[in-house]
N, C-alpha and C positions, 0 to 999 in steps of 0.2 A: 239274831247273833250267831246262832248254831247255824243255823243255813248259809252266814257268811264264811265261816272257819271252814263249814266244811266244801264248801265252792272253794275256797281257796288251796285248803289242802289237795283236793280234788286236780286243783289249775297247775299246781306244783309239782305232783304225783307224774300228769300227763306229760308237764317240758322237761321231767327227771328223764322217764323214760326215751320219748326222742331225742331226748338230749346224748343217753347214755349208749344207745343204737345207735346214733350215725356215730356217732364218735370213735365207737369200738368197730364198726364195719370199716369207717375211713381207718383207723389202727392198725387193723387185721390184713388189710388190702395194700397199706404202706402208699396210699392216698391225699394229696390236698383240694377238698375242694368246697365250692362259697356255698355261700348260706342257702342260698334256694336249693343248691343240689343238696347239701344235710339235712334240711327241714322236711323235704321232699321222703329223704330215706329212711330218716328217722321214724315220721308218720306212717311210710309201710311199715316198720317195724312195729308202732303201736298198733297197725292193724294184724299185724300176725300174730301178735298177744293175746288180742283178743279174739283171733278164730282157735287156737289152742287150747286156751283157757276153758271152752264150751266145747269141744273135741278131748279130753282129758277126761278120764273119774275122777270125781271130785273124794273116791279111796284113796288113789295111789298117785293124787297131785303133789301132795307131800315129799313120795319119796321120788317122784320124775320130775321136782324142780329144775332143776341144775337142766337133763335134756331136756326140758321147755325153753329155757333161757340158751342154751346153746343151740336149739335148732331152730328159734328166731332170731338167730344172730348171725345162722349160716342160711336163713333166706334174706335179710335184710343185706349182710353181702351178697350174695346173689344178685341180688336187685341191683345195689351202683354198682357191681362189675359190669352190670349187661347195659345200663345208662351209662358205663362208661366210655364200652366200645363202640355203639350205638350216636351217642352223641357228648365227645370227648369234652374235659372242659376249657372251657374260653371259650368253646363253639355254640354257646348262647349269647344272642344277645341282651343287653340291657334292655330292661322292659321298658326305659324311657324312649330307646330308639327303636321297638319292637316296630310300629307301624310306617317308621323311614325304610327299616331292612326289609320291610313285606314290602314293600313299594316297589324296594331296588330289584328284591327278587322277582314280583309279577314281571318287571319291565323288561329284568334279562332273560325270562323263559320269553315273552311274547320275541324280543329281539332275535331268539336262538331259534325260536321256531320260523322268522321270517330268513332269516342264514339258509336251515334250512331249505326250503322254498326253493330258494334261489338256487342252491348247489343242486337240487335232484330236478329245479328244471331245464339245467343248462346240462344235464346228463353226467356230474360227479359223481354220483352215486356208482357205475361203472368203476372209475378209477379207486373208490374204497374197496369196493368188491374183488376186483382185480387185483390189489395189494398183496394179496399173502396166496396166489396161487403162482405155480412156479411160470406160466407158460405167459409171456407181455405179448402185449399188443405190436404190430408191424408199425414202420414209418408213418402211414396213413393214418391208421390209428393214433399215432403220437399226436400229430398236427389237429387230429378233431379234437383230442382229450386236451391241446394245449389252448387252443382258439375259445372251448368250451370255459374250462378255468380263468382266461382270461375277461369275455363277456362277465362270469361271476361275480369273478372280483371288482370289475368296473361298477354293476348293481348291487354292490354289498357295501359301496361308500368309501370313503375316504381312506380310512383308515386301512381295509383292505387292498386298497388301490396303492396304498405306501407299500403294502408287503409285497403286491406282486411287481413293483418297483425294485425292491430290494431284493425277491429274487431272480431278476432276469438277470444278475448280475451273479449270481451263483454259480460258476459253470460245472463245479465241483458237486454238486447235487442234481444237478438237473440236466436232461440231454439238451442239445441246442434246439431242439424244435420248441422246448419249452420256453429257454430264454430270449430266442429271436422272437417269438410271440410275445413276452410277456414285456420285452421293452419298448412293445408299441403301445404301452398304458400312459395314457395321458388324463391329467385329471384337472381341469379349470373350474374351479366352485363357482355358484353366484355368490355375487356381495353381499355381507349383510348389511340389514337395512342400517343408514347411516344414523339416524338415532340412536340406536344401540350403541352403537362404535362410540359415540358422540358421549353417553350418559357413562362407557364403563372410562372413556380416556376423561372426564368431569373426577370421577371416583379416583382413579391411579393418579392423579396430579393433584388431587384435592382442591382445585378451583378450578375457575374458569377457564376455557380452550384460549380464550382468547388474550388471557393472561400469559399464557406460556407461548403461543405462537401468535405473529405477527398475521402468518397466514397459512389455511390451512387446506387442501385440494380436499373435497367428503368424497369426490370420486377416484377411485383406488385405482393405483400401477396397476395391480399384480389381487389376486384373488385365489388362495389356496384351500387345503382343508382344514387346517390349522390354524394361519394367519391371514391378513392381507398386509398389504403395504400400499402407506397416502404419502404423498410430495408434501411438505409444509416448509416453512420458512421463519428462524426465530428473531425474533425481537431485535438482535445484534446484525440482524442479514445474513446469517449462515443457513445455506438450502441445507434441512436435512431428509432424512425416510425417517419415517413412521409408523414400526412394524407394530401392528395390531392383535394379539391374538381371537378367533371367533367369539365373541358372545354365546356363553353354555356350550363350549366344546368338551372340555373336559370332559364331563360325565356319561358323553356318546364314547369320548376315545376309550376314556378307562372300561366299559361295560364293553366293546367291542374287543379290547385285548383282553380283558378276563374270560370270554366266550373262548378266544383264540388261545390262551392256553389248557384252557379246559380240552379243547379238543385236541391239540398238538399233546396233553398225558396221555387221553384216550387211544392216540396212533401210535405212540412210542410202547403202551403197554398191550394191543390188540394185533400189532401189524409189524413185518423183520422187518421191513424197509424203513418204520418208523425209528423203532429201536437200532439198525445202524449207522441212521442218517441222526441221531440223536434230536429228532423234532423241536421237545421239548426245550432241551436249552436254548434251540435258536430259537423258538418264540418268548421265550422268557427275555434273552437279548434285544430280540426287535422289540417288546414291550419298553422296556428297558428305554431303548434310544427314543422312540416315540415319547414316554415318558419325561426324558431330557428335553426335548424339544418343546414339551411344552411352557418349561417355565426359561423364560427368556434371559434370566439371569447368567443360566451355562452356557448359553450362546453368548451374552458379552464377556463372560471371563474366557470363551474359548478367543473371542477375537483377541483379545488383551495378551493373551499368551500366547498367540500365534504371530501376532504381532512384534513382541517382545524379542520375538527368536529369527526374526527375516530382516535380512539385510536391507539397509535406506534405499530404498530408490527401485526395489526388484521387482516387487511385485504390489501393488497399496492394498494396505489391508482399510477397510473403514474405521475412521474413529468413533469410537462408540463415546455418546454422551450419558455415564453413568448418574450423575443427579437428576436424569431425567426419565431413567431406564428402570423399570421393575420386571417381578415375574408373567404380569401379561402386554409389557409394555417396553419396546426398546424401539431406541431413538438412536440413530447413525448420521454422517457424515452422507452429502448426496455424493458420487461420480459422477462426471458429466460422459456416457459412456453410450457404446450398445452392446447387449452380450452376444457371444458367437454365435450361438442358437440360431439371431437374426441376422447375423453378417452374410451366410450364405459359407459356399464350398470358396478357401481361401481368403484373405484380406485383399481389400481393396482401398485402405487408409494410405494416402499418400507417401505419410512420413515412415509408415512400416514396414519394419525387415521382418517376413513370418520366419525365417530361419531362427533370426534372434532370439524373438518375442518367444517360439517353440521353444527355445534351447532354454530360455528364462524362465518360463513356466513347469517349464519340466526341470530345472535345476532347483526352484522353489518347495517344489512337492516332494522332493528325494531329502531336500535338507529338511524339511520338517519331519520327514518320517526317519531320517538317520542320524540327525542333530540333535532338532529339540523337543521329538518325543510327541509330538501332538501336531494330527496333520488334519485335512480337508478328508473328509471320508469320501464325496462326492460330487468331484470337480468336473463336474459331465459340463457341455458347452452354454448351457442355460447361467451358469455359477461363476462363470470366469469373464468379465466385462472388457469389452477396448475401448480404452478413452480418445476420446479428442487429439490428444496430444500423444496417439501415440502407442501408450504405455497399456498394462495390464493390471487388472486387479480383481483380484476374489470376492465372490460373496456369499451369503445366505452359510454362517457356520453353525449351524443348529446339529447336524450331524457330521463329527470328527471321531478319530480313530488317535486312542492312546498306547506308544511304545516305551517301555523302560531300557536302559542304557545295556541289558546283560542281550533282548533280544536285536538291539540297536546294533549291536557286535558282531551276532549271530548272522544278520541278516547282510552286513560287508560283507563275510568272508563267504555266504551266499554269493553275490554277486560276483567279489573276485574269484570265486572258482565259477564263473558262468564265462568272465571275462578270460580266463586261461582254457577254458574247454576241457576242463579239466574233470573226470567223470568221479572219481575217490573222492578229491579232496568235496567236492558238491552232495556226494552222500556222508559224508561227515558233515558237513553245514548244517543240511536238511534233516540228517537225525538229532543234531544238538538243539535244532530248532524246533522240532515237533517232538509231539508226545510220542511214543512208539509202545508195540503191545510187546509181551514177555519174549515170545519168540519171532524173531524176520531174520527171511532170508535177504543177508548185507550182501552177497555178490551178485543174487538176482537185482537188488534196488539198484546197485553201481550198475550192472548192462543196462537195464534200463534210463536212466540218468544219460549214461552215455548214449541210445538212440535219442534221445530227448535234446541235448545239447544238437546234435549232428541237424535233426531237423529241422530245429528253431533257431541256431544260432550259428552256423555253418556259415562259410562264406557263402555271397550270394541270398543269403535269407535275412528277411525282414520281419521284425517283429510284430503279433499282430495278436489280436483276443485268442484265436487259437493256442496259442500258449500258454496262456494259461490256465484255460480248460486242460490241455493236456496234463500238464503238472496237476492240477489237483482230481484229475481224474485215475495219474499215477500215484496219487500221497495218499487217493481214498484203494486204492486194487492193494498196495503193499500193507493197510489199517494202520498207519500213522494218522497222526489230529494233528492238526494248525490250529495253533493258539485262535482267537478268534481276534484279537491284536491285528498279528500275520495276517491273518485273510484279510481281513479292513484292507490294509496295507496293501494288498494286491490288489483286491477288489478296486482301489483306489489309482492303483498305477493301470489296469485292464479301461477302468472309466477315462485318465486321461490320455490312452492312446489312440481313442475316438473324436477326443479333443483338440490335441495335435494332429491331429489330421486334418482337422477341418480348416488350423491354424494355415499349415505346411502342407501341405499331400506327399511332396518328396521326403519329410522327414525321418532319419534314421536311429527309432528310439535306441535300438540295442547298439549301436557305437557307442549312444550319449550316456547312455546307463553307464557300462562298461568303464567309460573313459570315468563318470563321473565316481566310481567305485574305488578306479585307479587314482584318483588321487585324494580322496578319503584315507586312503591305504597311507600312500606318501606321505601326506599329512601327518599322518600320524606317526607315522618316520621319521621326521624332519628331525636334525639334532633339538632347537628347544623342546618339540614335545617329548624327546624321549630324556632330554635334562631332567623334567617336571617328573617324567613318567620313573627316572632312575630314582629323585629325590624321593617321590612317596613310598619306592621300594626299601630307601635306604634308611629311612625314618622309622617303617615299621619292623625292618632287621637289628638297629637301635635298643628302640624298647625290646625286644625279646631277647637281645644279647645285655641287657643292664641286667634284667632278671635271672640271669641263666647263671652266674655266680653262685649265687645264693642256694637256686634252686640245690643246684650238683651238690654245694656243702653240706644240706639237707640230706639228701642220700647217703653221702661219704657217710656222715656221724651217724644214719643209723644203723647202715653196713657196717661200722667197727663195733659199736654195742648191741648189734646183736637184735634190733628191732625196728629192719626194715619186714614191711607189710607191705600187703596190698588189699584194696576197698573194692569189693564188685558188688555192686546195688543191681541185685534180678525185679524186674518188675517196675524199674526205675519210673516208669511214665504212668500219669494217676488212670489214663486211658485204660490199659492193660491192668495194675489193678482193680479197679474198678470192677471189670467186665469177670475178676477174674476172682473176685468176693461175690458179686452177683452168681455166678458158676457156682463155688461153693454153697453157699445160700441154698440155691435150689435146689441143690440135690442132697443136703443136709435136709430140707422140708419134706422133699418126694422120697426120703427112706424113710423119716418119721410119721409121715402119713401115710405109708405103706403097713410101716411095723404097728402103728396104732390099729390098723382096720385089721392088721392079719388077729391081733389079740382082741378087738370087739367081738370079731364072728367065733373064735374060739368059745370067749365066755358067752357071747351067747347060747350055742348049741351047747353047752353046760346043764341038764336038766338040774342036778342037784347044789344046794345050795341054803344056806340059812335065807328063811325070807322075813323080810320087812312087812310086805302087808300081804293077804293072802292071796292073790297073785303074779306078786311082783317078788324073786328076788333078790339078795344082796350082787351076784353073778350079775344078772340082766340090768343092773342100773347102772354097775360099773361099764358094760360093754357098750349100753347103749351112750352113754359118755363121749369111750373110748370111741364109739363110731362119729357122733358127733367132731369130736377134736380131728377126726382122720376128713373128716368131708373138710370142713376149715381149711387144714393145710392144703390140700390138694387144691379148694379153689383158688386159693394164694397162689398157689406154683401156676396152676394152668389162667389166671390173669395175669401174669406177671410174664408167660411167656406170650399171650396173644395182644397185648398190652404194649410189651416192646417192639413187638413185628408190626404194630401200626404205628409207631413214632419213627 
């Protein structure tokens, strides 16, 4: 019975103390964190107890209590500050999924090291190296570094086959040797095996194939890295597509984009061309849209609202069959069609005017990006189909480009001043449109603007991708940003000038822009809209003149008695407080644990002194305290500053 109590008080004694150490370390430190990191700290601290405890005389334990207890409380802090910044918390995982996340992690070094591989044997390693020293490589140079990256990315898989897809298309980042190389990446998967296809479209329909369709082709149109696409036909006789996504793609695409922004931090924080070309965001972006693309959902609500906003008869959008449709699974409307891709240089369709058809597809893709705010990102000739009968229609909208109504504005009066040649009012567009840094020279950007109009848009000149390289090779020399909206937007009008081309040859984008600008403009001239446009002004002048009685009486009467005030709130944003109690804080802690240590060291070099036991004293117990409480604060202050600099 005695060896129970005292096992017990013993058991007590031990989670008093743990208990009371991490608690007062997590306290001290202004800390929350879970149970395994407290149990963890605590236990050091019961171990620091007990190295003290036997490091102490057991004379003058007595009067060195308090510095035993406070100089195991200022290593047990010690300890979760340095497990703090070492491995921060959330960044463990649960022990239930420890040997899923060992897994994911073995598979993403093995993957990173085969990336590797690949990039130093195609001779990248060069162009890393090459990065941060001032003197570039000549044209020749360019074309092997760009052929080289190209091969790479072809061997590194799908996924890197989409980025260097999306950047050939960049001309604002990248010189042309790079992009005319990198838009020769083509990438046709094999199929997966149709069993697979077969067992995951069983699971997404929850019965049988042959439940849902009449009939179904197991060999695929189209074979991507992402999806494929099957012909089938439903029950009612309407042909539709049957876009697929791959069996276990996901878990390649995600471990390939987290590889890829791991190293797009490493360039932005190692390399200037990184950090001016801002790497990182755009790979977080292109993760991003990949990302999108995977769950087939945002491709049918993109069709649904792209749709929504296109005129009857202009351009067919497919109808998507949403009770049919999930996130690895969307079901469409068939065209009876061929895309340009395969028509060749020109149309050869009987019934077709390419002038027309040019003018309609190109009137299609301005109203969606000026209109209704959500357009085709990339209408290249593979995406744009001629039907039978004629006509034109869109497809594959997994990646679209979203505009809001303020840059929607921005971007008219862009074009109307492209459409008047006009050099001012086009550097006001472009600066209301982009970001701009603290200081630019506005008359160097207008002459320039102005050679820019002269050579692109001049009588006698034809619009062509060189333009748009130019402009954003002048929006990156003057350090303005495009939204990355805008660029979509451009990037999208550069993709379908290569499109109409293949439509038309003779066609003249910049009259049709132009023209189409000019009557956007009108449009919006027209007496009813400026009726509507007067009405909403005169509504909101309304309510501010019912209140404005009132308001003015408010003043008058406290003008006459004598207690008109005024209310100025400093620090009004909890932002700035915040930052700016923290600021007091710390330098309230770093004088007090200044002024505590300048008074330990004093009392200690104090020889005389009443002593407590014979050699320890009254002096030396308070300093040694007083030093203690001075270590504390200070490591407060110095985590709390290295602390913040990593969040």
């Amino acid at each position: 019975m005695k060896t129970a109590i005292v096992l017990a008080v013993g058991c007590v004694t031990i989670t008093a103390t743990i208990g009371g150490f991490s608690a007062g370390a997590r306290l001290l430190l202004g800390l929350r964190i879970g149970r395994i990191r407290a149990a963890v700290t605590g236990s050091f601290g019961l171990f620091a107890t007990i190295v003290f405890s036997r490091t102490v005389h057991s004379a003058d334990r007595g009067a060195l209590l308090t510095v035993e207890i406070g100089s195991v409380l200022l290593l047990t802090m010690g300890f979760l500050a340095v497990s703090e910044v070492v491995l921060p918390s959330g960044s463990w995982p649960s022990m239930l999924r420890l040997p899923r996340a060992l897994q994911r992690r073995i598979a993403r070094a093995r993957r990173y090291s085969q990336l590797s591989a690949i990039a130093y044997r195609h001779g990248l390693g060069r162009l890393l190296r090459s990065a941060g020293r001032a003197s570039a490589p000549g044209p020749a140079g360019h074309h092997e570094l760009a052929r080289s990256l190209r091969r790479a990315l072809e061997e590194g898989g799908a996924t890197f086959v989409k980025l260097g897809q999306v950047l050939s298309t960049r001309h604002d980042l990248l010189p042309p040797s790079f992009t005319d190389e990198l838009s020769n990446l083509q990438h046709q998967a094999t199929p997966a095996l149709w069993e697979e296809v077969a067992e995951q479209l069983r699971q997404e329909f929850h019965r049988p194939l042959d439940a849902v369709f009449a009939r179904f082709d197991p060999v695929p149109l189209a074979a991507g890295s992402i999806a494929q696409v099957h012909r089938a036909r439903l029950h009612s006789g309407q042909e539709v597509v049957v876009k697929v996504r791959r069996p276990g793609c996901r878990p390649v695409v995600e471990r390939d984009l987290d590889i890829l922004c791991s190293v797009a931090r490493r360039l932005e924080e190692r390399t200037a061309w990184g950090r001016a070309a801002g790497v990182e965001a755009l790979a977080v972006g292109f993760a991003d849209s990949v990302l999108e693309e995977l769950d087939f959902r945002v491709e049918a609500r993109n069709m649904t609202a792209v749709a929504a906003r296109s005129r009857d008869g202009e351009v067919l959008i497919p109808q998507v069959f949403p009770e049919l449709s999930s996130e690895k699974v969307l079901v469409t409307e068939w065209l009876d069609g061929e895309p340009l891709s395969a028509a060749g240089t020109g149309l050869r369709h009987p019934d077709a005017d390419p002038m027309r058809l040019a003018r309609t597809i190109l009137d299609c893709v301005l109203r969606q990006i000026m209109v209704g705010g959500t357009f085709h990102a990339d209408p290249h000739p593979g995406n744009i189909l001629l039907l039978r009968d004629g006509r034109l229609a869109m497809l594959d909208f997994g990646s679209v480009g979203r505009i809001d109504g303020q840059l929607q504005a921005r971007l008219r009066d862009l074009l109307v001043a492209i459409r008047r040649a006009d050099a001012a009012a086009l550097c006001d567009a472009l600066l209301a449109l982009a970001n701009q840094p603290e200081e630019i020279d506005q008359k160097d950007l207008e002459r320039s603007l102005g050679l820019f109009l002269a050579r692109h848009f001049g009588p006698g000149t034809a619009l062509d991708r060189t333009a748009f390289s130019d402009l954003f090779r002048l929006v990156t020399a003057h350090r303005l940003t495009i939204p990355n909206s805008v660029a979509a937007a451009f990037r999208a009008l550069a993709t379908l000038e290569g499109t109409l081309t293949r439509i038309a040859p003779d066609f003249d984008l910049t009259a049709e822009a132009k023209q189409f600008a000019w009557v956007q403009v009108t449009e919006s001239a027209s007496p009813p809209k400026l009726a509507v446009t007067a009405a909403d002004e005169l509504l909101d002048i309304l309510l501010i003149a019912r209140r404005l009685p009132r308001r003015l009486d408010r003043i008058t009467s406290a003008i006459e008695q004598g207690r008109l005030s005024m209310n100025i709130r400093l620090l009004g944003n909890r932002h700035d407080r915040g930052f700016l109690q923290t600021l007091v804080h710390e330098v309230i802690l770093t004088a007090l644990g200044a002024t505590t240590g300048v008074m330990a060291v004093i009392l200690l070099s104090t020889a005389r002194g009443p002593r407590i036991t014979s050699s320890i004293t009254l002096f030396e117990v308070i300093g040694y305290n007083l030093l203690v409480v001075s270590a504390i604060l200070m490591v407060r202050v110095l985590f709390t500053i290295f602390h913040a600099r990593r969040r």
